[in-house]
LUMNU-787840 format. One record per atom (N, C-alpha, C, O): z, x, y; residue number from 0; residue in one letter; atom name. Coordinates in Angstrom, 2 decimals, decimal comma, always signed. Each point is the difference from the previous one (the first is absolute). Layout:
BEGIN
[[Z; X; Y]; NUM; "a"; "CA"],
...
//
This chain:
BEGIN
[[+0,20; -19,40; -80,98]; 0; "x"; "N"],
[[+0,64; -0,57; +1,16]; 0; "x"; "CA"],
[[+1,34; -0,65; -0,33]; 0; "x"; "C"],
[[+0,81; -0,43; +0,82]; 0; "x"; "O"],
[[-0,67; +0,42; -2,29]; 1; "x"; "N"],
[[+1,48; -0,87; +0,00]; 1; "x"; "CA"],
[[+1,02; +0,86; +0,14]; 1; "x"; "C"],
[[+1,14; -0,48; +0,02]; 1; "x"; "O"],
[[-1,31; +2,00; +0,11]; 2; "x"; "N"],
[[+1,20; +0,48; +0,49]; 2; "x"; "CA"],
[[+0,30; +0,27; +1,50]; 2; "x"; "C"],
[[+1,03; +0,52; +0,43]; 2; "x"; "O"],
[[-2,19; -0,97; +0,35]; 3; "x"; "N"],
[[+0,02; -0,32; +1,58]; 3; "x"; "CA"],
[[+0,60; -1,12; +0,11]; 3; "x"; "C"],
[[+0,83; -0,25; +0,88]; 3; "x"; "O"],
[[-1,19; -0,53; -1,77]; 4; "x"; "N"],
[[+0,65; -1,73; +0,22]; 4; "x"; "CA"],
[[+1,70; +0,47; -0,22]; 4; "x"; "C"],
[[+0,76; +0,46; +0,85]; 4; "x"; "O"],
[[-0,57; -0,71; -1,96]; 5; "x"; "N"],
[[+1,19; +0,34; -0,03]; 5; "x"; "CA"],
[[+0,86; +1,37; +0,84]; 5; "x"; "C"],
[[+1,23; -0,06; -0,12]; 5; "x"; "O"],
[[-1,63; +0,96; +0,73]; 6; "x"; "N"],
[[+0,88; +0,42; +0,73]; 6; "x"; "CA"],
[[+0,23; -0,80; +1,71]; 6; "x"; "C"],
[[+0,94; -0,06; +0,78]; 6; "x"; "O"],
[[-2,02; -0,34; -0,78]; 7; "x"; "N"],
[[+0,35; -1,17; +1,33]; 7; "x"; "CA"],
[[+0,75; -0,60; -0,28]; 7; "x"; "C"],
[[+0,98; -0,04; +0,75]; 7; "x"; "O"],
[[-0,98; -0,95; -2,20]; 8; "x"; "N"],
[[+0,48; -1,33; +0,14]; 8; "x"; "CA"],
[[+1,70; +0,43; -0,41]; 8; "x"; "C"],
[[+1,02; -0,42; +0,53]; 8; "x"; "O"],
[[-1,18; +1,48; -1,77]; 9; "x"; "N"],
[[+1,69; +0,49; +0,22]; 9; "x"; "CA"],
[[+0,76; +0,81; +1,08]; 9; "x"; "C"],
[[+1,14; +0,40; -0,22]; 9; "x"; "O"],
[[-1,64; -0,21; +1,16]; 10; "x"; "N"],
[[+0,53; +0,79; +1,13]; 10; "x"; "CA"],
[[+0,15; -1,09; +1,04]; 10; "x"; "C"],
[[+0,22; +0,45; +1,13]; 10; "x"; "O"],
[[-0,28; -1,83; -1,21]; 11; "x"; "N"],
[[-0,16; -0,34; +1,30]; 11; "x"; "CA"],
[[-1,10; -0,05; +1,28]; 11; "x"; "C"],
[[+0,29; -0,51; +1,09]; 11; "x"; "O"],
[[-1,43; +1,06; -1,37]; 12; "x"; "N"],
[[-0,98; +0,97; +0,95]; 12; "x"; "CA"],
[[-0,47; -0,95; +0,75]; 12; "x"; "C"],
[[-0,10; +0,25; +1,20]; 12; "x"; "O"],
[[-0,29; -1,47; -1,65]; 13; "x"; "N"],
[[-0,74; -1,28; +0,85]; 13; "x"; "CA"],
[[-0,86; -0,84; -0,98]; 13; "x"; "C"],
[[+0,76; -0,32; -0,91]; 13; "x"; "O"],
[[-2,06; -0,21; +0,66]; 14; "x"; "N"],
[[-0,39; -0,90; -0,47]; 14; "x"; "CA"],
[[-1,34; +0,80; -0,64]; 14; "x"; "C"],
[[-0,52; +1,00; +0,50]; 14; "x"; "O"],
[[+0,10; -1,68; -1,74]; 15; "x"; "N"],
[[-1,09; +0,54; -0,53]; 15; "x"; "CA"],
[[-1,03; -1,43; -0,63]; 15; "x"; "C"],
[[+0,38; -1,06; -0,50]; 15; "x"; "O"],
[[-1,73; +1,55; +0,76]; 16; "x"; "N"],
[[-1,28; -1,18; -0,60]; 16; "x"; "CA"],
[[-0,30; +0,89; -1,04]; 16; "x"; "C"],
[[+0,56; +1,06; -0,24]; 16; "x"; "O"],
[[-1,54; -1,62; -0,38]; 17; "x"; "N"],
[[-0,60; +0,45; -1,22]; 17; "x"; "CA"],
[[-1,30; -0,71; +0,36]; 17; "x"; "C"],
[[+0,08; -1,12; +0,49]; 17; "x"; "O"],
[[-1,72; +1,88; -0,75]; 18; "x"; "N"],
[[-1,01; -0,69; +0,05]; 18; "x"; "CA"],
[[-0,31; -1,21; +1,00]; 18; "x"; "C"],
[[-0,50; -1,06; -0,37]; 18; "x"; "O"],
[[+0,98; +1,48; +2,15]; 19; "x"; "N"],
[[-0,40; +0,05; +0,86]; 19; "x"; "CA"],
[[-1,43; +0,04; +0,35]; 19; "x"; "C"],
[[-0,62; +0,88; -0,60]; 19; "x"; "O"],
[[+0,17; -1,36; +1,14]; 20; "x"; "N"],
[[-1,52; +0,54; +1,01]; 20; "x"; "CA"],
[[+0,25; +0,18; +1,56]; 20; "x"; "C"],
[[+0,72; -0,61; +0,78]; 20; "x"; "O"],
[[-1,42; +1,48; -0,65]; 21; "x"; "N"],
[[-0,28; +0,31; +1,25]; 21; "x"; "CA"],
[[-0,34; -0,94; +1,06]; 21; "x"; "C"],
[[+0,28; +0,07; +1,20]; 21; "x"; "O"],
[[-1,16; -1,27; -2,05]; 22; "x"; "N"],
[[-0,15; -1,14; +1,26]; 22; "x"; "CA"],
[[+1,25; -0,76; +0,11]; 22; "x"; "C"],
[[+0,13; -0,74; +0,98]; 22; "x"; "O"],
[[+0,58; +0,80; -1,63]; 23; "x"; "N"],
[[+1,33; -1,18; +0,34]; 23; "x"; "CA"],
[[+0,76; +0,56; +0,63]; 23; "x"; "C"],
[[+0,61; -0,80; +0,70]; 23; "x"; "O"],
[[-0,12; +2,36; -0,49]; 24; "x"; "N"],
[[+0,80; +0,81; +1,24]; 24; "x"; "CA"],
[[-0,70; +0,34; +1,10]; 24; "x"; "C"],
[[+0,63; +0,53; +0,92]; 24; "x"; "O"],
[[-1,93; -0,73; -0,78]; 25; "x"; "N"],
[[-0,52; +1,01; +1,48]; 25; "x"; "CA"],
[[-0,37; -1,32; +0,99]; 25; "x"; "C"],
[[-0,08; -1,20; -0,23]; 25; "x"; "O"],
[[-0,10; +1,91; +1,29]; 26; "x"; "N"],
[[-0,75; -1,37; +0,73]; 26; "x"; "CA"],
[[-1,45; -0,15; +0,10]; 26; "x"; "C"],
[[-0,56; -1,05; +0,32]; 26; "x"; "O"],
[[+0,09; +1,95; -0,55]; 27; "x"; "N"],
[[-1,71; -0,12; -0,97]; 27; "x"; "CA"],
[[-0,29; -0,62; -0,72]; 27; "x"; "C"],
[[-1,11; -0,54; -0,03]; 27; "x"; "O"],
[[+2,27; +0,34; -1,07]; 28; "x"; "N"],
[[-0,52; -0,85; -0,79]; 28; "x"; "CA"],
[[-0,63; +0,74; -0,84]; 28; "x"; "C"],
[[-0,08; -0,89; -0,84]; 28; "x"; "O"],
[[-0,37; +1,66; +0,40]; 29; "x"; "N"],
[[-1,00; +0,87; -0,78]; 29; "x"; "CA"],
[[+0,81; +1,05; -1,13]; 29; "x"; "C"],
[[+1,08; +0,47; +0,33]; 29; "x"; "O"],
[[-1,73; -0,11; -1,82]; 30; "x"; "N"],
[[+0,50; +1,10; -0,49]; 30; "x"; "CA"],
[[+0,91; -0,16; -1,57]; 30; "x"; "C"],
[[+0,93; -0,76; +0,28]; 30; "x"; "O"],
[[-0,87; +0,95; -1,02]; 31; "x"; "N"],
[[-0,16; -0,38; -1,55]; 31; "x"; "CA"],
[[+1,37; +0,17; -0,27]; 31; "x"; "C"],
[[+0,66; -0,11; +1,03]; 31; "x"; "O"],
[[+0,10; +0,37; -2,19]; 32; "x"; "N"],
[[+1,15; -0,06; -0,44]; 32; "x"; "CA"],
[[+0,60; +1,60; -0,16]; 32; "x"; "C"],
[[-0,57; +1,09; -0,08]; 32; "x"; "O"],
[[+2,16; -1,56; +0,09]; 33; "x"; "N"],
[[+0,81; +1,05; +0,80]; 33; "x"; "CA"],
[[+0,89; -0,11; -1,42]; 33; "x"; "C"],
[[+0,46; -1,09; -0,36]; 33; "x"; "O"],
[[-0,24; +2,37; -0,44]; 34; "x"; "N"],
[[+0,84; +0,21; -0,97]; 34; "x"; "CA"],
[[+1,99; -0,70; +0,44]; 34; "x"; "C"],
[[+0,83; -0,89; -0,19]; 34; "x"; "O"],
[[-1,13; +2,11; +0,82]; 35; "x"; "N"],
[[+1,40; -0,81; +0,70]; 35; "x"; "CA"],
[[+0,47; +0,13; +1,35]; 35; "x"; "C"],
[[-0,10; +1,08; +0,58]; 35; "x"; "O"],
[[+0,62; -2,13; -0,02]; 36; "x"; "N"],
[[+0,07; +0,06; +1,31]; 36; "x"; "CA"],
[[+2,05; +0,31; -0,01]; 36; "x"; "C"],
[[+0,81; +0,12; -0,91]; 36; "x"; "O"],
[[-0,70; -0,07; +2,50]; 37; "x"; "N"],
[[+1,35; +1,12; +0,36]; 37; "x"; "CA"],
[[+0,07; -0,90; +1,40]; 37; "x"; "C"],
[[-0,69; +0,27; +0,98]; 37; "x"; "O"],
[[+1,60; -1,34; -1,02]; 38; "x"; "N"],
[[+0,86; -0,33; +1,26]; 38; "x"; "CA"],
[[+1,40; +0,63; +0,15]; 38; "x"; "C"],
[[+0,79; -0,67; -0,67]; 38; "x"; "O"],
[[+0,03; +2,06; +1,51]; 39; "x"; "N"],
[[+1,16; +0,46; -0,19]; 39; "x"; "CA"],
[[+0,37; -0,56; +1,33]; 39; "x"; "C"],
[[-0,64; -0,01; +1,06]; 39; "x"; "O"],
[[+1,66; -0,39; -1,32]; 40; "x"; "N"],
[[+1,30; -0,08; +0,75]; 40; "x"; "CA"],
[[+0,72; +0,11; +0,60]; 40; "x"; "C"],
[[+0,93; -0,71; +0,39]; 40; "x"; "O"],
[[-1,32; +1,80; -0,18]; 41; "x"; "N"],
[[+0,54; +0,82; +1,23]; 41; "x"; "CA"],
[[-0,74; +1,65; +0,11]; 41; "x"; "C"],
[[-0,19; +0,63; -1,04]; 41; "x"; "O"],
[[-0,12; -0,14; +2,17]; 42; "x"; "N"],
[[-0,72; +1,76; -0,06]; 42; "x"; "CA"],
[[+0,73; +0,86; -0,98]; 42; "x"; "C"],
[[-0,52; +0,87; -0,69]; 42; "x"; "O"],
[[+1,64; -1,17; +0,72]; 43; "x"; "N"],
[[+0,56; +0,83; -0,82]; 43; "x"; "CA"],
[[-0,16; -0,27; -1,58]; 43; "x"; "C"],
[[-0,39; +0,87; -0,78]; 43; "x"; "O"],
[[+0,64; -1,79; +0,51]; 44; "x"; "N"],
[[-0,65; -0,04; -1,74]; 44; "x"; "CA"],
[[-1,52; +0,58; -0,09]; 44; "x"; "C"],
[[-0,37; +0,87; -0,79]; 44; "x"; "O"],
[[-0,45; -1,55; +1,81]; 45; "x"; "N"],
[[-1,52; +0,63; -0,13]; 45; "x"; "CA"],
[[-0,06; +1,54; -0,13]; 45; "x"; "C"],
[[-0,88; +0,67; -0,53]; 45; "x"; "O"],
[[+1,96; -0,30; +1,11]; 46; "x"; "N"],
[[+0,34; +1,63; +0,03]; 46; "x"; "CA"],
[[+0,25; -0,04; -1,54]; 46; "x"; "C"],
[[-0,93; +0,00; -0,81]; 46; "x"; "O"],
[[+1,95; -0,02; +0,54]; 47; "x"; "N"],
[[+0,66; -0,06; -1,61]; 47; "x"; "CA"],
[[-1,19; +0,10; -1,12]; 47; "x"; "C"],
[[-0,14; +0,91; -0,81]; 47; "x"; "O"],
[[-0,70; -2,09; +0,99]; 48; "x"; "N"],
[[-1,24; -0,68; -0,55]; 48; "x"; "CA"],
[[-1,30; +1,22; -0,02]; 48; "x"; "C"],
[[-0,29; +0,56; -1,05]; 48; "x"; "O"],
[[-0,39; -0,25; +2,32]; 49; "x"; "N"],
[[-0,21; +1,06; +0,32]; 49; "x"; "CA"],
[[+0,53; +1,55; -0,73]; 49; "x"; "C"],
[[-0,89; +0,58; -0,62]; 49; "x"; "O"],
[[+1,97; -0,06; +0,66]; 50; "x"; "N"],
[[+0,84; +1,00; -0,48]; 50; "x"; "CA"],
[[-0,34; -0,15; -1,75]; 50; "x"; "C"],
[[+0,00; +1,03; -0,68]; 50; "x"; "O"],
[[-0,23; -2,11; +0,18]; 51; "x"; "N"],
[[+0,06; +0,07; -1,55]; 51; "x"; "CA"],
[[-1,39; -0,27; -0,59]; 51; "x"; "C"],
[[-0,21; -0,12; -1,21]; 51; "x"; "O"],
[[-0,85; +0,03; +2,30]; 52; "x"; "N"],
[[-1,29; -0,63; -0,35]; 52; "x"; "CA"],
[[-0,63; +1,19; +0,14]; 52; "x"; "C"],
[[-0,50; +0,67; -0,91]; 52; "x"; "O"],
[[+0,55; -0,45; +1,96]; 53; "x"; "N"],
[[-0,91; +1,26; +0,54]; 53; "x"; "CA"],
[[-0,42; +1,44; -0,87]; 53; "x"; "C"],
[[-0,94; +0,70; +0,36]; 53; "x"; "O"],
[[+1,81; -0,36; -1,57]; 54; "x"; "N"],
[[-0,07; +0,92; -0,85]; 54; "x"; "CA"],
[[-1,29; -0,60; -1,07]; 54; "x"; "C"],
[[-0,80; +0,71; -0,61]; 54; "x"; "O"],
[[+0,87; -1,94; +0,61]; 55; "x"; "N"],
[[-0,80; -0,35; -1,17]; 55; "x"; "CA"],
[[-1,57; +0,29; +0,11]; 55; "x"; "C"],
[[-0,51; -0,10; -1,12]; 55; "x"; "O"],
[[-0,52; +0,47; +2,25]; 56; "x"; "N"],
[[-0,43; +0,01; +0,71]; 56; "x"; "CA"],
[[-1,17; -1,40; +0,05]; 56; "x"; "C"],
[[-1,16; -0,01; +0,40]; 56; "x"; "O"],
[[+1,92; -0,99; -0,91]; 57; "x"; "N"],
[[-0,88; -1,49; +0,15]; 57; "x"; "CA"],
[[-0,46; -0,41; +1,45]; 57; "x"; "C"],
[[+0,24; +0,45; +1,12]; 57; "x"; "O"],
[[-0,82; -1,26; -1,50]; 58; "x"; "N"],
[[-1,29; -0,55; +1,43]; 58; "x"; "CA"],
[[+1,50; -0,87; +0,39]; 58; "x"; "C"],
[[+0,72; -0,66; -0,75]; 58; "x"; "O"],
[[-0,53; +1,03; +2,69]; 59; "x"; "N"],
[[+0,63; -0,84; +0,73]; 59; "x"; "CA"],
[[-0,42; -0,61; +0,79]; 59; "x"; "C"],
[[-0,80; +0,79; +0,52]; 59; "x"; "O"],
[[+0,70; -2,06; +0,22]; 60; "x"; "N"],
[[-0,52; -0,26; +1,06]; 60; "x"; "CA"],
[[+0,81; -0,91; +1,03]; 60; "x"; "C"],
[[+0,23; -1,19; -0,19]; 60; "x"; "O"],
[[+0,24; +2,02; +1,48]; 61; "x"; "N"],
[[+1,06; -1,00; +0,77]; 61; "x"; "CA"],
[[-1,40; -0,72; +0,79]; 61; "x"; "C"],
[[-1,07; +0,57; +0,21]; 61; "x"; "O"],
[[+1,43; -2,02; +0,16]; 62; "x"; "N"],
[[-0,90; -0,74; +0,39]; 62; "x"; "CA"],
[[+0,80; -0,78; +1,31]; 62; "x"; "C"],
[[-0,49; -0,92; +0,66]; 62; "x"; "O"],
[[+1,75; +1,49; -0,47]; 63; "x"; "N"],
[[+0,81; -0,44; +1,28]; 63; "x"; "CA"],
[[-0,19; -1,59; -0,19]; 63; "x"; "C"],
[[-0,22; -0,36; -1,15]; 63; "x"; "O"],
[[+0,28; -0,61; +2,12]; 64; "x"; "N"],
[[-0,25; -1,50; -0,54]; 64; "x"; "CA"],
[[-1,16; -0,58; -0,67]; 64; "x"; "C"],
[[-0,02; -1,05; -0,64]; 64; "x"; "O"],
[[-1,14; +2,02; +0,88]; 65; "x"; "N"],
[[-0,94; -0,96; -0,45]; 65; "x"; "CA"],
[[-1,40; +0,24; +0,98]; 65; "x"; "C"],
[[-1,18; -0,08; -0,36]; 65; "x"; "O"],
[[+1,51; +0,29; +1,20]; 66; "x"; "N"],
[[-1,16; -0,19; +1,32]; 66; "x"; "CA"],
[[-1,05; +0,97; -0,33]; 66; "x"; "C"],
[[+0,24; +0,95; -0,75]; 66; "x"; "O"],
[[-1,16; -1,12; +1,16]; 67; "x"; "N"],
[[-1,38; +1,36; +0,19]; 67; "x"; "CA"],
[[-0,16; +0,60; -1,56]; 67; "x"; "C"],
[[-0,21; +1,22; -0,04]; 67; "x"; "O"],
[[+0,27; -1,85; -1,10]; 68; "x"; "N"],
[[-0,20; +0,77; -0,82]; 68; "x"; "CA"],
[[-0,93; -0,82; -1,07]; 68; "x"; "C"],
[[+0,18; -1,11; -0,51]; 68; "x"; "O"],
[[-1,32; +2,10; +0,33]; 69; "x"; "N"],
[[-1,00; -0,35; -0,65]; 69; "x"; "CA"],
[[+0,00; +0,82; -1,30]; 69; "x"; "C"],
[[-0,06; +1,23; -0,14]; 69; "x"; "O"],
[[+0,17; -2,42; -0,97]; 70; "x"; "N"],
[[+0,38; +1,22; -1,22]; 70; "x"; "CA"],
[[-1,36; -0,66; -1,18]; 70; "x"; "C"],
[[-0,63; -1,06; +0,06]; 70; "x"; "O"],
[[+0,57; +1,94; -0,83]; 71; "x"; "N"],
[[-1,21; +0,12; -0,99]; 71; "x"; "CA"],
[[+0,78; -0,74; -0,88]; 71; "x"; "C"],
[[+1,22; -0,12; -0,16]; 71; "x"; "O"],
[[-2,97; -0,72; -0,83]; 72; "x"; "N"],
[[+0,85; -1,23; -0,76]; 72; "x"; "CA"],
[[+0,38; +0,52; -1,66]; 72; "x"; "C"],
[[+0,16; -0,64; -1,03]; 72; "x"; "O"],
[[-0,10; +2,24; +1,38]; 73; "x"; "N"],
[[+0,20; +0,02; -1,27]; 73; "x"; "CA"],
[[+1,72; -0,10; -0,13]; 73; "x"; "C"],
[[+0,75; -0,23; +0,95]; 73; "x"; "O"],
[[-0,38; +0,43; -2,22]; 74; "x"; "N"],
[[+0,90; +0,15; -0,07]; 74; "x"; "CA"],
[[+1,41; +1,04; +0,12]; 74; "x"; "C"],
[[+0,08; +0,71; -1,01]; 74; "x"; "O"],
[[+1,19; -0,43; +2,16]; 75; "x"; "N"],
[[+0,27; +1,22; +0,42]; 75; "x"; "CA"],
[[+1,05; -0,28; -1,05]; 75; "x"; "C"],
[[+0,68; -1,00; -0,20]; 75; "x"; "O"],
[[-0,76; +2,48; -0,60]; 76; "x"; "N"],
[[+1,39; +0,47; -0,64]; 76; "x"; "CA"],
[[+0,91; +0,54; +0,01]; 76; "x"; "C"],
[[+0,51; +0,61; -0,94]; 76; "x"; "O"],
[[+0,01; -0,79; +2,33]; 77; "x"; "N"],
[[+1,10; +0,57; +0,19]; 77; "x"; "CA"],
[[+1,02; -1,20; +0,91]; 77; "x"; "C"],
[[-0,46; -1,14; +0,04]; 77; "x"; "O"],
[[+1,65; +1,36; +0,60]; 78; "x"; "N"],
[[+0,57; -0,34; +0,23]; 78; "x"; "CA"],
[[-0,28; -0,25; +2,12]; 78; "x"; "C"],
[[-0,22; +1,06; +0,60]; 78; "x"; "O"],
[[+0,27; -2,56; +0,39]; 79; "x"; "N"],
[[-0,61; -0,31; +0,78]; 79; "x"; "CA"],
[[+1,45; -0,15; +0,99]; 79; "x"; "C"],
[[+0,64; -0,85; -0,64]; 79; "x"; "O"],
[[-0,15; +1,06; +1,33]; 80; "x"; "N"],
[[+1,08; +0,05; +0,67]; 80; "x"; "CA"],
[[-0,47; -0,93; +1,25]; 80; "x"; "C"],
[[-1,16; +0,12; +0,38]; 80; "x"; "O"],
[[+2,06; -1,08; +0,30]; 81; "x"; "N"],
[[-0,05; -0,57; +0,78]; 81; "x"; "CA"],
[[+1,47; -0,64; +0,59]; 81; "x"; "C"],
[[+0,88; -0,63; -0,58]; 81; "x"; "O"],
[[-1,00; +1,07; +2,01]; 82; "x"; "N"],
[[+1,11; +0,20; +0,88]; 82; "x"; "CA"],
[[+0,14; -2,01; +0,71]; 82; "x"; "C"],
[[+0,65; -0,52; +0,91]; 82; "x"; "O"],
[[-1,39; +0,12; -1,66]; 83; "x"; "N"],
[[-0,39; -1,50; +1,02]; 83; "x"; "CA"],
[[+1,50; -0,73; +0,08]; 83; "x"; "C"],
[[+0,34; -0,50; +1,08]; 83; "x"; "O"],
[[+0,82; +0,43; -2,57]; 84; "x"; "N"],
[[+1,05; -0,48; -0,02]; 84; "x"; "CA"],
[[+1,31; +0,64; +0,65]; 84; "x"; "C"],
[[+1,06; -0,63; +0,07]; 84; "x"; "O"],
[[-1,23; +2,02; +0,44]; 85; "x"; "N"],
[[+0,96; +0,55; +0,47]; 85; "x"; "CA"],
[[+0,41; -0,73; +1,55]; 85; "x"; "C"],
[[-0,73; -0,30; +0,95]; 85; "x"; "O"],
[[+2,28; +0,15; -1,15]; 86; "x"; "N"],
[[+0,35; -0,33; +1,21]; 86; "x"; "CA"],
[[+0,00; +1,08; +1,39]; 86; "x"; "C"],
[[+0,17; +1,22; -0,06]; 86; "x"; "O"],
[[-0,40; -1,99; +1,27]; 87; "x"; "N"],
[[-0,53; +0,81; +0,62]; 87; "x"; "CA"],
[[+1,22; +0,02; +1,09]; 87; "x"; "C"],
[[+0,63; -0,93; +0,50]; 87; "x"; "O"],
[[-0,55; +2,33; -0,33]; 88; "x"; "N"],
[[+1,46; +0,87; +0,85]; 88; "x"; "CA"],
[[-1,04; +0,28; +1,59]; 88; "x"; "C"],
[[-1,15; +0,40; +0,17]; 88; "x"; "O"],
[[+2,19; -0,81; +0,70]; 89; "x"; "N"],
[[-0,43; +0,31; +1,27]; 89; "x"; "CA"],
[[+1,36; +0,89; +0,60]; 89; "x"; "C"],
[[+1,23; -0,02; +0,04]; 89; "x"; "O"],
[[-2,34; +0,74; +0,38]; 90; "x"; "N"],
[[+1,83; +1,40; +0,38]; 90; "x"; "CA"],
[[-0,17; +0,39; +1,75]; 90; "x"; "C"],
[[+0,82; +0,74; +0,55]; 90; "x"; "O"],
//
């Protein structure tokens, strides 16, 4: 994962956790620790982010803010995307 970390964190992409759980992002409350978590910045880096991840074929999981999601307490190894910090555009 440290070459996921580092292409976020040198590109600009948005914000990254390390050893996360699932109960401290959802509103359940429920669900074990998260290798690494993915706050981007804007859709378009998540695109970028997306575009360079997706070949690797690692475990992704977008979890949008948080809501309705019930996750197992084991531990997920892959990378957890969450849209909760993106500013929000009304058009």
């Amino acid at each position: 994962m440290d070459d996921v970390k580092k292409f976020i964190l040198e590109n600009g992409l948005g914000e990254i956790a390390e050893n996360m759980a699932f109960k401290d992002c959802t509103t359940l409350k429920v669900g074990g620790k998260i290798r690494l978590f993915y706050y981007p910045n804007s859709i378009e880096n998540f695109l970028a982010f997306h575009e360079y991840y997706r070949p690797s074929g690692r475990p992704l999981f977008i979890i949008g803010a948080g809501s309705n999601v019930f996750a197992s307490d084991d531990c997920f190894e892959g990378v957890v995307v969450s849209f909760k910090k993106l500013p929000l555009k009304y058009y």
